[in-house]
C-alpha positions, 0 to 999 in steps of 0.5 A: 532660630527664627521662623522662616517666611515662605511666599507662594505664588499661583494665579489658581486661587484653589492652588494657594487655599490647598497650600494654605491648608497643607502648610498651616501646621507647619512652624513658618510663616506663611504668604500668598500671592495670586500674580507676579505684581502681587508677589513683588509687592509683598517682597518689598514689605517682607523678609522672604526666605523661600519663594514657591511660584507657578510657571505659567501665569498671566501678566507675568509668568514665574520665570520673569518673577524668578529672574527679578528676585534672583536679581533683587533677592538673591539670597531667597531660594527659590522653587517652581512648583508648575504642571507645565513640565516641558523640557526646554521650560523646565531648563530655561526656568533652572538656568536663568532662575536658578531653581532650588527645585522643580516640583510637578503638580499634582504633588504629593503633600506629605511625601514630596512637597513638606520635605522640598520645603524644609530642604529649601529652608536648610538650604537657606539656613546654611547658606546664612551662616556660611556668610556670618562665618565668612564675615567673621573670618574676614573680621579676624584676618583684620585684626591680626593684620592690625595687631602685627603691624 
């Protein structure tokens, strides 16, 4: 199976070097954006599975940055990792992003973020092969209809 891409996104620089150093063992590729502008950029040069992003930044905030790629990439699963945990925050961003997960900082690298991410990965991986074997049901029903008539 290929390496997945995961993007993560924070204007808090020290947010992202602590991802990087969390994450750089881990078997994915890797990718960092410090704004909304940033993230869309790499978006456009790079196949993303999985979008880790902040709520609250300037320019920009997450669930702006969640609405277009839920829109322009529908099939990247997307999460919010925020500090900022207010309730009609949290259900605005899962309604009209449609939020994978919702995860708290400070967070708990080991016990709560790794396994977020390889559920988000799982999440993808299974929604990929539920359309190949969609794709391939729709490819039969042809052929037989082909092959009756």
């Amino acid at each position: 199976m290929e390496t997945r891409t995961i993007l993560f996104v924070d204007d808090e620089k020290n947010i992202l070097t602590s991802l990087r150093r969390g994450m750089m063992d881990e078997p994915y590729n890797l990718l960092f954006a410090e704004s909304g502008k940033e993230a869309l950029e790499i978006l456009e040069k790079n196949e993303v599975h999985v979008i880790v992003t902040d709520m609250r930044m300037p320019e920009m905030s997450g669930l702006q940055l969640l609405k277009i790629v839920k829109e322009k990439y529908p099939h990247i699963v997307r999460l919010v990792l925020s500090g900022y945990t207010q309730v009609s925050t949290l259900l605005t961003a899962i309604n009209q992003g449609e939020i994978f997960r919702f995860i708290t900082k400070p967070w708990k690298l080991e016990d709560e973020f790794k396994s977020v991410i390889v559920q988000a990965i799982d999440y993808y991986n299974l929604h990929i092969e539920r359309d190949r074997l969609a794709k391939e049901i729709e490819e039969l029903k042809k052929e037989k209809a082909t092959s009756v008539s």
